[in-house]
VEXDREN-2710 file (C-alpha; in Angstrom, 1 decimal):
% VEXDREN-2710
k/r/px/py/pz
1/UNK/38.7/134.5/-41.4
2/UNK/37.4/135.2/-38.3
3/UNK/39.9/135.8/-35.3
4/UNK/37.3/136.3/-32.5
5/UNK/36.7/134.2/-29.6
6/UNK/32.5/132.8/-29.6
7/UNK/30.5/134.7/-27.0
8/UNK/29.8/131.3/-25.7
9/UNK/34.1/130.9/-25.2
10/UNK/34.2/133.9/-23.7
11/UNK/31.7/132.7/-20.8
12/UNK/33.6/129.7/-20.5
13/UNK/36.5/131.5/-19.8
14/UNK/34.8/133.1/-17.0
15/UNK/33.2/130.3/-15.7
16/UNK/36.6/128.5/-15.4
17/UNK/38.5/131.5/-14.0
18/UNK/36.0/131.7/-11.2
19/UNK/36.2/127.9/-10.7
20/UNK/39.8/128.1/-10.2
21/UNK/40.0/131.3/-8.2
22/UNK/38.7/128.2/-5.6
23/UNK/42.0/126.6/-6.4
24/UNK/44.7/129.0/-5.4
25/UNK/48.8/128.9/-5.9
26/UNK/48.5/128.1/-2.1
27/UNK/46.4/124.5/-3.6
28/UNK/49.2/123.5/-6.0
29/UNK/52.0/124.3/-4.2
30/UNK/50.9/122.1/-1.5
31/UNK/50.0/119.3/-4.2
32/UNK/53.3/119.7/-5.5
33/UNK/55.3/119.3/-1.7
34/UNK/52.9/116.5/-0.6
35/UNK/53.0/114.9/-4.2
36/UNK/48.7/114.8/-3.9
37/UNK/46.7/114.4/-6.7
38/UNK/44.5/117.5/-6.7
39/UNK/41.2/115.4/-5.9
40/UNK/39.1/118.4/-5.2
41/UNK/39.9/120.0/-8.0
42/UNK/39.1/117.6/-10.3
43/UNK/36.3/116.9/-8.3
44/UNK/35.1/120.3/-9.0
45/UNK/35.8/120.0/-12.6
46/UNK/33.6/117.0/-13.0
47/UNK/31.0/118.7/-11.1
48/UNK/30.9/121.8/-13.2
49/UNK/30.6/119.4/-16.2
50/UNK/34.2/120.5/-17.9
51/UNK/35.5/117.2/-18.5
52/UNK/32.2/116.2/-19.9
53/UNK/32.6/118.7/-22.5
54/UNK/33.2/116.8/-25.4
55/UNK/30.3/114.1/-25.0
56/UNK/27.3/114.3/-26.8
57/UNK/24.5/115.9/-24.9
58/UNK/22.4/112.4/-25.8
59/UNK/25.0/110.8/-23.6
60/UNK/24.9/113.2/-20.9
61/UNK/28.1/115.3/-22.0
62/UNK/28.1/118.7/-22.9
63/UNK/28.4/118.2/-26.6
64/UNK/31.0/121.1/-26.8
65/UNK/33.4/121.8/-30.1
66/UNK/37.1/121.0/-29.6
67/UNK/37.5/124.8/-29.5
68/UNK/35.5/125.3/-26.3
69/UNK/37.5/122.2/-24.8
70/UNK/41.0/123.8/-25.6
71/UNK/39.5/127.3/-24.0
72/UNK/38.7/125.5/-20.7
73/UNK/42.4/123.5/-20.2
74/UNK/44.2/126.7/-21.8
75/UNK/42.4/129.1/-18.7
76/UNK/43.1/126.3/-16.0
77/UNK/46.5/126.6/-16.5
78/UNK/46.9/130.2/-17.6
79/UNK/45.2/130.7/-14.0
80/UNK/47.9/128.7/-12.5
81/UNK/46.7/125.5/-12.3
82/UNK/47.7/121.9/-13.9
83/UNK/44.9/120.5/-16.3
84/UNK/47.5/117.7/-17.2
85/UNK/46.1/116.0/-13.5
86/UNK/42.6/115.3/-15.4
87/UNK/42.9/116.3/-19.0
88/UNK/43.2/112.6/-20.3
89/UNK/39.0/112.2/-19.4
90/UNK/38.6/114.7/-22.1
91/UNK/39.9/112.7/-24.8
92/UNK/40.8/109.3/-24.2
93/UNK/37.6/108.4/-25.3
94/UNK/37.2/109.6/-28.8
95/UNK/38.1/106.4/-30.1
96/UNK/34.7/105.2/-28.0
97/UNK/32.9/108.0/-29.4
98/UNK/33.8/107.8/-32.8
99/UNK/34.4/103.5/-33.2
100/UNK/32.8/102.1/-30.2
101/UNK/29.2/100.4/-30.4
102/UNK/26.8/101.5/-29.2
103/UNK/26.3/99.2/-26.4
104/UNK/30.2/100.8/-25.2
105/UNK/28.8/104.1/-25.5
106/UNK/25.6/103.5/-23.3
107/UNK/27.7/101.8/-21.0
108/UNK/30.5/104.4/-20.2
109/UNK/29.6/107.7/-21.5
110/UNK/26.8/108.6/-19.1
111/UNK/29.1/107.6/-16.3
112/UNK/32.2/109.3/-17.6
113/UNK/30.1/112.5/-18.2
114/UNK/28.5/112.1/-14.5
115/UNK/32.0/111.3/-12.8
116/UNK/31.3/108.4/-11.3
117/UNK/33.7/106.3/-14.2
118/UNK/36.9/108.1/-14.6
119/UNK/38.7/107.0/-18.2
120/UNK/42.1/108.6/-18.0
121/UNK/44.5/106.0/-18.2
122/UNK/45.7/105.9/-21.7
123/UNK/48.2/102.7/-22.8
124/UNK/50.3/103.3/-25.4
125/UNK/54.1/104.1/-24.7
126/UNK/56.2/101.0/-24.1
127/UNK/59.8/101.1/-22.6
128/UNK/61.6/99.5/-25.8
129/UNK/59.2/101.0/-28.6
130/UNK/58.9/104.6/-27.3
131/UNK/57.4/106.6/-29.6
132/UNK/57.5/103.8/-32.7
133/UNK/54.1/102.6/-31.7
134/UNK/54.1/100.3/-34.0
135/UNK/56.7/98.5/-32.9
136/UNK/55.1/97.7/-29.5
137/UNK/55.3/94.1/-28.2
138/UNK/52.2/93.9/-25.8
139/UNK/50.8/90.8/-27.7
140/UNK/46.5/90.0/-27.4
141/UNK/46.6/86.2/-28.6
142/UNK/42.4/85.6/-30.1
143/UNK/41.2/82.5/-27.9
144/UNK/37.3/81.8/-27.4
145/UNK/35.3/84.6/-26.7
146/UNK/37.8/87.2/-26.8
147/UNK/42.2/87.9/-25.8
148/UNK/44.2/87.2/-23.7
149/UNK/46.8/89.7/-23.1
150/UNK/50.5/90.0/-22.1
151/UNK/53.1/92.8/-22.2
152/UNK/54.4/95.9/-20.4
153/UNK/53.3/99.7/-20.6
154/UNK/55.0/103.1/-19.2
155/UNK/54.1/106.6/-18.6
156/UNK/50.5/105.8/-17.9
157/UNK/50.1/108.6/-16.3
158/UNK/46.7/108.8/-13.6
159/UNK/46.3/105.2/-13.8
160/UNK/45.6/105.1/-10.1
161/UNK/43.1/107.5/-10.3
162/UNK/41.1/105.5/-12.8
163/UNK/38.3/103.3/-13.2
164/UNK/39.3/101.8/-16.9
165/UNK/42.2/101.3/-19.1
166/UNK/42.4/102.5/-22.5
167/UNK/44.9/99.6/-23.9
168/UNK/46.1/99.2/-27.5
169/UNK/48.0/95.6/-28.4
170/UNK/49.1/93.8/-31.3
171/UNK/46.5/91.1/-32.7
172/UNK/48.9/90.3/-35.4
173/UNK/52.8/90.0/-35.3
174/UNK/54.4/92.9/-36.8
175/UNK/56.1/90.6/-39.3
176/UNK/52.4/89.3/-40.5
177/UNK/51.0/92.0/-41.4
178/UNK/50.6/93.9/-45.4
179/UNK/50.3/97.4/-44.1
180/UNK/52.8/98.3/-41.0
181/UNK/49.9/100.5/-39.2
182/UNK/47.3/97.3/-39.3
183/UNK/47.5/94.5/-36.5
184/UNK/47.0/97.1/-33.4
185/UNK/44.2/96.8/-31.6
186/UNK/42.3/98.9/-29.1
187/UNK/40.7/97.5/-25.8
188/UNK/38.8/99.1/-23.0
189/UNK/39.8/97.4/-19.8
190/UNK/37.9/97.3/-16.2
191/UNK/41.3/97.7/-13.8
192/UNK/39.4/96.7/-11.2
193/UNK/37.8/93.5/-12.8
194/UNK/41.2/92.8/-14.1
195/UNK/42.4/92.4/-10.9
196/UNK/46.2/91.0/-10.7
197/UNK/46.3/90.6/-14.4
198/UNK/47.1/94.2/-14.2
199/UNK/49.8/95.5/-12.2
200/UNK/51.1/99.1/-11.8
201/UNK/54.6/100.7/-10.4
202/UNK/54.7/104.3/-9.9
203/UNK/57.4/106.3/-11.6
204/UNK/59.0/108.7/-9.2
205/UNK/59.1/112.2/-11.6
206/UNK/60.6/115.5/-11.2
207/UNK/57.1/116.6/-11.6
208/UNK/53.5/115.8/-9.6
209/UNK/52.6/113.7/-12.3
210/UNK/51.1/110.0/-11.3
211/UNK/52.9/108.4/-13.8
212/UNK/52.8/104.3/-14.0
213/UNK/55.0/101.4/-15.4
214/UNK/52.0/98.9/-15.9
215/UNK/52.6/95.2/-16.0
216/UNK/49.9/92.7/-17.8
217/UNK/50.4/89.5/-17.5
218/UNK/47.7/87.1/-18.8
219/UNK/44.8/89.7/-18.9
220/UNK/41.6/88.1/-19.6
221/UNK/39.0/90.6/-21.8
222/UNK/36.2/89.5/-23.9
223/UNK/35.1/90.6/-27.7
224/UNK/32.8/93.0/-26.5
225/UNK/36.2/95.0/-24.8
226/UNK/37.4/95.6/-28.1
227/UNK/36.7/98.6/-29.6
228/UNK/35.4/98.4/-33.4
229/UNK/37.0/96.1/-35.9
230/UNK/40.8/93.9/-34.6
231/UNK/43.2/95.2/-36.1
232/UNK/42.1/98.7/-36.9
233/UNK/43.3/100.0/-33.4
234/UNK/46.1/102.6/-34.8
235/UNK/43.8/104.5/-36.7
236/UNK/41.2/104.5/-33.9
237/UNK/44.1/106.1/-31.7
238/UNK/44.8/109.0/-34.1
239/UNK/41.1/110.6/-33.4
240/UNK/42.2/110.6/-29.6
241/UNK/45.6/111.8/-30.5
242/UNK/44.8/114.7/-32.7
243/UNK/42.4/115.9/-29.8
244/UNK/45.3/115.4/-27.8
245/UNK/47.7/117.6/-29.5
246/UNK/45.6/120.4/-29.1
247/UNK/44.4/120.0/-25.4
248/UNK/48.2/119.7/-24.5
249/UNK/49.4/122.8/-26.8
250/UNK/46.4/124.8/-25.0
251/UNK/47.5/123.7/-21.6
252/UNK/50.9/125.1/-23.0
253/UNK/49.5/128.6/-24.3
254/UNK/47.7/128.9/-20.9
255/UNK/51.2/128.1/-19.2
256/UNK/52.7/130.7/-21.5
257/UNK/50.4/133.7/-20.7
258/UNK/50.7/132.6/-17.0
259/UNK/54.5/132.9/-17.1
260/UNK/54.2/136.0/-19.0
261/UNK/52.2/137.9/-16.9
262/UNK/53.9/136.9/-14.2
263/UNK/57.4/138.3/-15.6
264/UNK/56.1/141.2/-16.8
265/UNK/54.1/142.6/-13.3
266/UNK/57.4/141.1/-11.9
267/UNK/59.7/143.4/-14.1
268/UNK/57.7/146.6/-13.9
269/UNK/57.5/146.2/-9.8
270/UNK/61.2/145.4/-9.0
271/UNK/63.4/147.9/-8.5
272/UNK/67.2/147.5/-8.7
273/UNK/69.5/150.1/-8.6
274/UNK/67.0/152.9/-8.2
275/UNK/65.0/151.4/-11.6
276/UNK/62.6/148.9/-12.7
277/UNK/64.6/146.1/-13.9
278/UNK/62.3/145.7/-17.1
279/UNK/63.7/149.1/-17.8
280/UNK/66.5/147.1/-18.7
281/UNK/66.0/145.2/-22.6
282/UNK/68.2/142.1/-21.5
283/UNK/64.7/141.6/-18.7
284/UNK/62.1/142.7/-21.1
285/UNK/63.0/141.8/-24.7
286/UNK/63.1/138.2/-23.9
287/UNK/59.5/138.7/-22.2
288/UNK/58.2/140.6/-25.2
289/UNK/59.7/137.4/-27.7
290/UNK/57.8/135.1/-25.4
291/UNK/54.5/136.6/-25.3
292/UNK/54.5/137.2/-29.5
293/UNK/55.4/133.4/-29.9
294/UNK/52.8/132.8/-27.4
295/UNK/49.6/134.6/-29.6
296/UNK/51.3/133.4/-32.8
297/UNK/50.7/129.7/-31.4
298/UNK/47.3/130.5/-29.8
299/UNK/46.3/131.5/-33.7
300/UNK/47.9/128.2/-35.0
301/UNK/46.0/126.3/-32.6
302/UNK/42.7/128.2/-33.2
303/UNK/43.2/126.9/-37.0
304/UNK/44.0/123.3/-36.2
305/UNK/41.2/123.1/-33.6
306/UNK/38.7/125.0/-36.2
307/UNK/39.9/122.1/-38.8
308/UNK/38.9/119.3/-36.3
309/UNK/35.7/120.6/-35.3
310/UNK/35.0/121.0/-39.3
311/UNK/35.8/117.5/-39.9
312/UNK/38.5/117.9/-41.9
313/UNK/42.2/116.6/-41.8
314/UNK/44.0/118.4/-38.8
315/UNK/46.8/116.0/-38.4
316/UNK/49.6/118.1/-39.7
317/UNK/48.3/121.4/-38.0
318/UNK/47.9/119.2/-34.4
319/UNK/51.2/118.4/-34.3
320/UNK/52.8/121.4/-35.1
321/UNK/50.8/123.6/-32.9
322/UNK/51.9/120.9/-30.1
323/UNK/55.4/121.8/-31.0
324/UNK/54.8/125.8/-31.3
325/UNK/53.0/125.9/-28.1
326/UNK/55.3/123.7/-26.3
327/UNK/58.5/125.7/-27.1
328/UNK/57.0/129.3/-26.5
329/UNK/55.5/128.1/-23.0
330/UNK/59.1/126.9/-22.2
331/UNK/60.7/130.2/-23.6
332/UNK/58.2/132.0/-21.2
333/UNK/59.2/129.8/-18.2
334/UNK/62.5/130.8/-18.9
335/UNK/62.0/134.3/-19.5
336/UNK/60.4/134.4/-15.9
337/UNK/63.0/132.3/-14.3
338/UNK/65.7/135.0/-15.2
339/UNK/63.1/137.6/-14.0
340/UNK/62.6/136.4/-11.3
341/UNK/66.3/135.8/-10.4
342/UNK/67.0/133.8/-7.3
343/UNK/63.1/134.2/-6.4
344/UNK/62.6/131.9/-9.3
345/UNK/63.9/128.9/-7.4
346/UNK/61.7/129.4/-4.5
347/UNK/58.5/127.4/-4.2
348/UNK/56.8/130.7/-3.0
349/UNK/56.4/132.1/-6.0
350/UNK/54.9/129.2/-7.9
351/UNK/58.0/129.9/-11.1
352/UNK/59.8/126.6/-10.4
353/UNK/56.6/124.6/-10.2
354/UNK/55.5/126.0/-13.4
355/UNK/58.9/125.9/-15.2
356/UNK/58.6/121.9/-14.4
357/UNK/55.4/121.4/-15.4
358/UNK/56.0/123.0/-18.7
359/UNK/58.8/121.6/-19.7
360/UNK/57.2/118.1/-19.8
361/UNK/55.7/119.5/-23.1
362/UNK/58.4/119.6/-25.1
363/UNK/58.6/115.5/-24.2
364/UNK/55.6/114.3/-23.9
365/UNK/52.9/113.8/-25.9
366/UNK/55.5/113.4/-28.7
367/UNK/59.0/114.7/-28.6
368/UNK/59.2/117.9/-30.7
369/UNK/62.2/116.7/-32.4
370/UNK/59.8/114.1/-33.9
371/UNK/58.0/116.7/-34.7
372/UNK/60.8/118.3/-36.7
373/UNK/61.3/115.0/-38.5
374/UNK/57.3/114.7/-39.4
375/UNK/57.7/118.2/-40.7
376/UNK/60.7/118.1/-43.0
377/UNK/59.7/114.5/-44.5
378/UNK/55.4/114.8/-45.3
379/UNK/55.5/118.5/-45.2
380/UNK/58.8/119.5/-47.2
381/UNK/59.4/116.5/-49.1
382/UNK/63.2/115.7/-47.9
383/UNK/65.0/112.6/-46.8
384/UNK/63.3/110.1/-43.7
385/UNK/65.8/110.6/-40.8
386/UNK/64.3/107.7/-38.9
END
């Protein structure tokens, strides 16, 4: 077992540090109060060649591991940033990578590795299904050529910031089909050719997040828009959703060792009744807790993303390091908030902004008490509780 970071991490590291050292708490905040997507940033990103990092190099991407990816979003936001505003470009397309033909790959790789085609909306969530995906009602009916679709998504977050839609739909009714995860299928959709077919409300959030209700109402797409074989879109969805899992649980870590450090400087320069108050155990024991869940999940995600990269199944470990991550970056954030005292609350000092934004992992990509179900049923053999 080998518990060091790659030479060629460590430069990433670096390299992203300095890149956001351009992108100041002074940036955020005032993405946060204007409720602005952080353009430049991105934009700076895309120019570096971050978000391209998991392309092939034959394509015009990087051809990074999963590992180097997870290092670049974990020292975004461990610098203070929020990789959740472009993240989705890094993995939405593995299904295209992995299923699409090669004629989808020529098309949109290049440009997606270049910037100038941005693939971050991601379709999935409905408002009655939820997280049952496979209960979702957006219906593609098989007519000449290729679909027609019709249906309803929500939280598709960034979908005004990009150039194509990542959409899964039933082919098949629910009721029709021999295995329950068969019948979904997975489309790639130009927003821009599908004009009013596609129609998207934006979900006022707690957060700066760009989050979208989308509305599709007889979307026209041809054969060629589907990605691989009808019917097969579910398992196509896992490759992007495993890569998910760990993008979002590095974004948490980074989150973590932000709020950590943060507390910690905090703690050992305020001084209350003639003393540091991390003198005091009730300020630093729940920092101290914090930062050890915080390395214990980095290791856990280290494993899962080693896994990936290797090929092997990763399923189990992705969605537990989501939850480990998740729930250490929010004991941080709370741990700093009660540093921080009434400081916390003010926009100033960045803690509120940060304790918001991290919070949203405990939700979202999958709710960690699903994850507690998952666990106890496939991993410890007991009862379904769903």
């Amino acid at each position: 077992m080998n518990f060091s970071y790659t030479e060629t991490q460590t430069q990433i590291r670096a390299a992203v540090k300095a890149l956001c050292d351009g992108f100041g708490p002074e940036y955020w905040r005032q993405c946060a109060q204007d409720g602005a997507y952080p353009e430049a940033f991105v934009e700076a990103m895309i120019k570096a060649g971050w978000l391209a990092a998991l392309i092939p190099e034959e394509y015009g991407g990087s051809g990074l591991s999963l590992m180097d990816a997870c290092t670049i979003l974990e020292e975004v936001n461990h610098n203070g940033g929020n990789s959740a505003s472009c993240h989705a470009q890094m993995y939405t397309m593995a299904s295209i990578m992995r299923h699409g033909s090669e004629a989808q790959k020529r098309k949109t790789l290049p440009r997606i590795a270049d910037g100038s085609l941005r693939l971050q909306a991601f379709g999935v969530t409905e408002p009655d299904a939820g997280s049952n995906t496979l209960r979702i009602k957006t219906f593609a009916r098989k007519v000449a050529g290729g679909y027609v679709i019709n249906g309803q998504k929500i939280w598709t977050s960034r979908y005004s910031h990009s150039h194509m839609y990542l959409l899964i739909a039933r082919t098949t009714p629910f009721e029709e089909v021999a295995k329950k995860t068969d019948g979904l299928s997975l489309f790639l959709v130009d927003i821009a050719k599908a004009g009013d077919s596609l129609k998207a409300k934006p979900i006022r959030t707690m957060i700066n997040h760009h989050t979208f209700e989308v509305f599709i109402d007889n979307l026209e797409v041809t054969d060629d828009d589907r990605i691989g074989e009808e019917g097969k879109g579910f398992y196509y969805l896992l490759d992007s959703l495993h890569s998910e899992r760990l993008l979002v649980a590095s974004e948490a870590i980074g989150d973590g060792k932000w709020f950590v450090e943060k507390a910690s400087r905090y703690a050992s320069e305020r001084v209350v009744f003639d003393r540091p108050i991390g003198a005091n155990q009730g300020v630093q024991f729940p920092i101290a807790r914090a930062h050890m869940n915080i390395e214990a999940a980095e290791l856990m995600r280290n494993k899962a993303a080693t896994l990936f990269d290797a090929g092997l199944p990763c399923g189990r470990e992705a969605t537990m390091v989501k939850y480990l991550a998740s729930e250490a970056a929010w004991e941080a954030a709370e741990a700093a908030m009660t540093t921080f005292g009434g400081y916390g609350v003010a926009c100033e000092f960045d803690i509120e902004r940060k304790w918001k934004e991290t919070r949203l992992f405990r939700t979202a990509p999958i709710s960690n008490n699903l994850v507690l179900a998952q666990v106890a049923e496939h991993l410890l053999g007991m009862p379904r509780s769903y």
